[in-house]
N, C-alpha and C positions, 0 to 999 in steps of 0.2 A: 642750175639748181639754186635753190634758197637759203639764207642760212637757216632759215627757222626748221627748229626741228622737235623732235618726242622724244621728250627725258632728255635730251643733247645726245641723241643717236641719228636717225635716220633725216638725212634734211628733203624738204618737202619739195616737189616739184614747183615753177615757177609759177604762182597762179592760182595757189592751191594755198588753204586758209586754215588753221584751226580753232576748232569749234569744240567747246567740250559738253557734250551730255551728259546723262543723268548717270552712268558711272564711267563711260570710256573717250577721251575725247574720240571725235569725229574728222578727219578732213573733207571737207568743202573744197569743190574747185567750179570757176564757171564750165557751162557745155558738161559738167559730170555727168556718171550714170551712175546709178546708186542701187544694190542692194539692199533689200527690206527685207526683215520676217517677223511677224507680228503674229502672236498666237490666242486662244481663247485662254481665257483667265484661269481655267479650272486643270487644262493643259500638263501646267507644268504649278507643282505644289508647293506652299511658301516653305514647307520642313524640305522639301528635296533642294532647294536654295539653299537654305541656311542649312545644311547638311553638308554640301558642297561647299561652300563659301567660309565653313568651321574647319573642313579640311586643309584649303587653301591656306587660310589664315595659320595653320598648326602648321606646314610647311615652311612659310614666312616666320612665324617664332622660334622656330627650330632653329633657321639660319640664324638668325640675328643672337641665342643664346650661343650659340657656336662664334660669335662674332664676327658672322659672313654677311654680306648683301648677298641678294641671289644673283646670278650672272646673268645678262642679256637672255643669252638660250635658256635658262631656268625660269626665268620671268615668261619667255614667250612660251616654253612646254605649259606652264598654268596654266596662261589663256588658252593656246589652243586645248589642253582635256578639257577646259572648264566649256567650251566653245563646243567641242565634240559630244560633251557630254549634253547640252543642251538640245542640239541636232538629234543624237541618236533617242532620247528619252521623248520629243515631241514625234519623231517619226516613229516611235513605239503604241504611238493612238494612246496616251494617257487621258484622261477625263473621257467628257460624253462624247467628245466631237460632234458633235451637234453640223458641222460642215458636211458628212459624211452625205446627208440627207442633197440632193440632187438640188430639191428648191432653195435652201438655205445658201448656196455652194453658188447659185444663180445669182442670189441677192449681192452675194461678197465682188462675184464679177461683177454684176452691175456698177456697185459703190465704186470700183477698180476703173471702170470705163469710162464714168459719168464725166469726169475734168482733163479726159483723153483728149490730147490735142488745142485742149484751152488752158491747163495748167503745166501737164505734163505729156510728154508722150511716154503713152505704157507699151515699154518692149515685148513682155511676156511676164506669166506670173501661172501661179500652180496653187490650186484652193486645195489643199490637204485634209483630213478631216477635223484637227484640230490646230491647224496654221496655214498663213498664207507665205509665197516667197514674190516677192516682186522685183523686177528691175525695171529701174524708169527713171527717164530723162527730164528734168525739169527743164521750162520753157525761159528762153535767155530771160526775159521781161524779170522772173523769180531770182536769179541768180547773179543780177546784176548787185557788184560788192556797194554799194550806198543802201540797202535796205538791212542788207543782216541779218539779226536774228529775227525779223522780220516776216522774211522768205520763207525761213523752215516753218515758220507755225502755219505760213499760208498752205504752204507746198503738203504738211501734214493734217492739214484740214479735212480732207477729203478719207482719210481714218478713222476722225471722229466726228462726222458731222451727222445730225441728227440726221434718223431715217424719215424718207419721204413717206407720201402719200400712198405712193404704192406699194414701196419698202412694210410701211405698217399691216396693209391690205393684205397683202400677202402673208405677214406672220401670221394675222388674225384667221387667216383660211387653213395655216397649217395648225393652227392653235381648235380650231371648228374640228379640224378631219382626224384630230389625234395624231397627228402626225410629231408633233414638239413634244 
C-alpha cells in the first residue's frame, strides 16, 4: 500500500493517483476501469441540489455547534444518502427523458462506441431514459502518468464532442417526424 491517502484515512493502493474533481476527488489508477453516469440536464433539478446539499450542510452545522466533527461513518452515511438519493431520483424518470425515444437512445450508443477500442474499451453501458451508466477501460497509451490531467479531458472528450454529420441528420429527421 501507499501512504497517500483521503483525509489521512484510507491509503491508496500502489499505482493509484489522486485526482480531485469538480466536487469529489477521483482516484486514478493505470489499466483502471471506471464507472460513469452522466445524465440530461433537466434530470435532476438545480432546487432538488441545493435542497439536498442545504440539508447536508444543516447536518454538518449541527455537529460543529455541538462541537463535534462528524465521524468517519457519519461523513460516509452523507455521501452514501446523498449518492442514493441521486440514483434513486434519476431512476424515477424525472424531466423529459428524451432518451426514452429508441432513436435518441441509438445516437447515445453510437457516441459510446464511436472511440471503442481506439480510446477506450467500452465494457457495457445502459441508456436509461434520462441517464446513461458506463464502465470502461481506458487504453494504456491514455493513462500513462506523464500526461495527467491531460488524459481525463482526452478520455472524456468523446461526452462532449460535437455531434456528427450523422448525429445531426438524424435529430433533424426526428425533429421533421415530430418525433422531439
Amino acid at each position: 500500500m501507499s501512504k497517500k491517502t483521503i483525509k489521512g484515512e484510507t491509503p491508496l493502493p500502489l499505482g493509484a493517483k489522486l485526482r480531485y474533481g469538480a466536487y469529489l476527488p477521483h482516484i486514478t489508477s493505470d489499466n483502471g476501469i471506471y464507472s460513469l453516469t452522466f445524465r440530461l440536464a433537466d434530470s435532476l433539478p438545480q432546487s432538488v441540489v441545493i435542497a439536498w446539499r442545504q440539508e447536508r450542510d444543516e447536518i454538518i452545522a449541527k455537529a460543529a455547534e455541538l462541537g463535534q466533527e462528524l465521524t468517519k461513518a457519519e461523513d460516509d452515511q452523507l455521501k452514501r444518502l446523498f449518492s442514493e438519493r441521486v440514483e434513486n431520483y434519476l431512476d424515477a424518470g424525472a424531466g423529459e427523458c428524451w432518451m426514452k425515444n429508441p432513436a435518441i437512445a441509438d445516437l447515445v450508443e453510437s457516441a459510446l462506441k464511436h472511440f471503442d477500442q481506439e480510446r477506450y474499451e467500452l465494457l457495457c453501458w445502459c441508456v436509461m431514459p434520462n441517464h446513461v451508466h458506463v464502465i470502461v477501460q481506458p487504453h494504456p497509451a491514455l493513462t500513462t502518468p506523464c500526461i495527467g490531467a491531460k488524459r481525463y479531458r482526452a478520455f472524456m472528450e468523446v461526452l462532449h464532442r460535437p455531434p456528427g454529420k450523422q448525429t445531426t441528420a438524424t435529430i433533424q429527421r426526428l425533429l421533421a417526424a415530430g418525433t422531439l
